[in-house]
N, C-alpha and C positions, 0 to 999 in steps of 0.2 A: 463889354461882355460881362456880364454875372452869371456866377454857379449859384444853386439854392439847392438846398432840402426842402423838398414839398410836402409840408405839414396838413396845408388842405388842398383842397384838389377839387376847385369847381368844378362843372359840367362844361364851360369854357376852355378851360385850361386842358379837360380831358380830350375837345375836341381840337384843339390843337395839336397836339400833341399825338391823336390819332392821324393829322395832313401830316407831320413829321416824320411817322411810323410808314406810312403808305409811301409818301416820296422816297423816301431811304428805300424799300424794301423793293420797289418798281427799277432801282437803278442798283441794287445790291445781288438780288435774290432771283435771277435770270432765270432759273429751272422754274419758278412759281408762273402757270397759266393767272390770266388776268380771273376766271373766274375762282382759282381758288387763294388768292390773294382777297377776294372779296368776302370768301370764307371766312377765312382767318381772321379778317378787320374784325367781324361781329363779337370778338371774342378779345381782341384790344382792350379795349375799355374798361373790362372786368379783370383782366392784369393791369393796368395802370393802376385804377382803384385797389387793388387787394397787396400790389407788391408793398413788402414793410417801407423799405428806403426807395424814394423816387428823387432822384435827382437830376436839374434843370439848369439847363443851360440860355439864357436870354439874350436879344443881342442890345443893341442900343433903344431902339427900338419897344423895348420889353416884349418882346415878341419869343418864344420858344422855337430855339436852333437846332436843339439837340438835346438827349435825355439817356439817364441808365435809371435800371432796377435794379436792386441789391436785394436777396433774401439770405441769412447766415451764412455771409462769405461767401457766398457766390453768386457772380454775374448773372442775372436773369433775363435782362436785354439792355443793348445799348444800339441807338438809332443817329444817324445826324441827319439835317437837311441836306440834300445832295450838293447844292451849291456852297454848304460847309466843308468838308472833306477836303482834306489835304493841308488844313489849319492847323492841327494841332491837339484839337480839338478833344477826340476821341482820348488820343495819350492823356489829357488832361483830367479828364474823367474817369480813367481808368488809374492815372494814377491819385488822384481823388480819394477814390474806393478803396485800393489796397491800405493807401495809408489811414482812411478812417474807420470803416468800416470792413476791415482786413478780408477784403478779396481776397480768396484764393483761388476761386474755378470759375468756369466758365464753360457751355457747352456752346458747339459752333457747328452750320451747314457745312458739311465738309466740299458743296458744290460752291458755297461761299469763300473761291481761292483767296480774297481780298482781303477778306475777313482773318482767315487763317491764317495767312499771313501778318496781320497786323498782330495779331494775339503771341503767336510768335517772338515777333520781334519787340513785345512786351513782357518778353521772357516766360511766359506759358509753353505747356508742350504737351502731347498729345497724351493719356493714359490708357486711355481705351476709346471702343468706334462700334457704335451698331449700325446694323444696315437698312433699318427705319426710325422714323423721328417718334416719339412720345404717343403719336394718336396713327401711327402704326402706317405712313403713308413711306411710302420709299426713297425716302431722302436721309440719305446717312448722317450720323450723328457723331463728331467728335468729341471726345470729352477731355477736358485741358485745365492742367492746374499751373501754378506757378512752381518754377524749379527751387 
């Protein structure tokens, strides 16, 4: 397993990394109907491409497992392949981030219990909660820094 900082970021690499995004999110993100998850994919790949820090996870294989976004200290997304989870994996990455790139937030599906809880028990905690996401769709939004 290799972690990277992803300096360039083919069209390859992008669409990778968008089947990592989707798998995660189909077995994470249960309240998303399959067609607005289709929504939201069109819009992946211009966050992969623009986030400052992308960091990548590969397995033996070189193949991408797992990934986060970093913009100024705060989580912007972090994904695995579903058949990763429960590795380690995620902790890795996130502990990663705080110590390089000083994570401090992160915002989270609050229907995302799994989520929230891992964020949790990586010492985050909630500060405040709206009761629409960013593009104003009714998925509540926690917002969680570290203690």
């Amino acid at each position: 397993m290799k972690l990277y900082d992803a300096k360039t970021r083919s069209n390859q690499l992008i669409q990778n990394l968008l089947t990592v995004w989707e798998n995660s999110v189909r077995v994470t993100h249960l309240f998303l109907s399959d067609t607005e998850i289709e929504q939201i994919k069109k819009y992946v790949p211009q966050a992969l491409n623009s986030v400052t820090n992308l960091i990548i996870v590969e397995n033996e294989q070189k193949e991408p497992i797992a990934f986060m976004g970093i913009e100024e200290k705060r989580l912007e997304m972090l994904f695995l392949s579903p058949e990763e989870r429960g590795k380690g994996i995620g902790k890795r990455l996130i502990q990663y981030g705080i110590q390089k790139y000083g994570v401090q937030e992160v915002t989270v599906n609050e229907q995302n219990p799994q989520a929230v809880g891992f964020y949790e028990h990586l010492g985050f905690e909630v500060y405040k909660r709206t009761d629409y996401d960013e593009e104003g769709n009714p998925y509540p939004l926690l917002y969680m820094r570290l203690k």
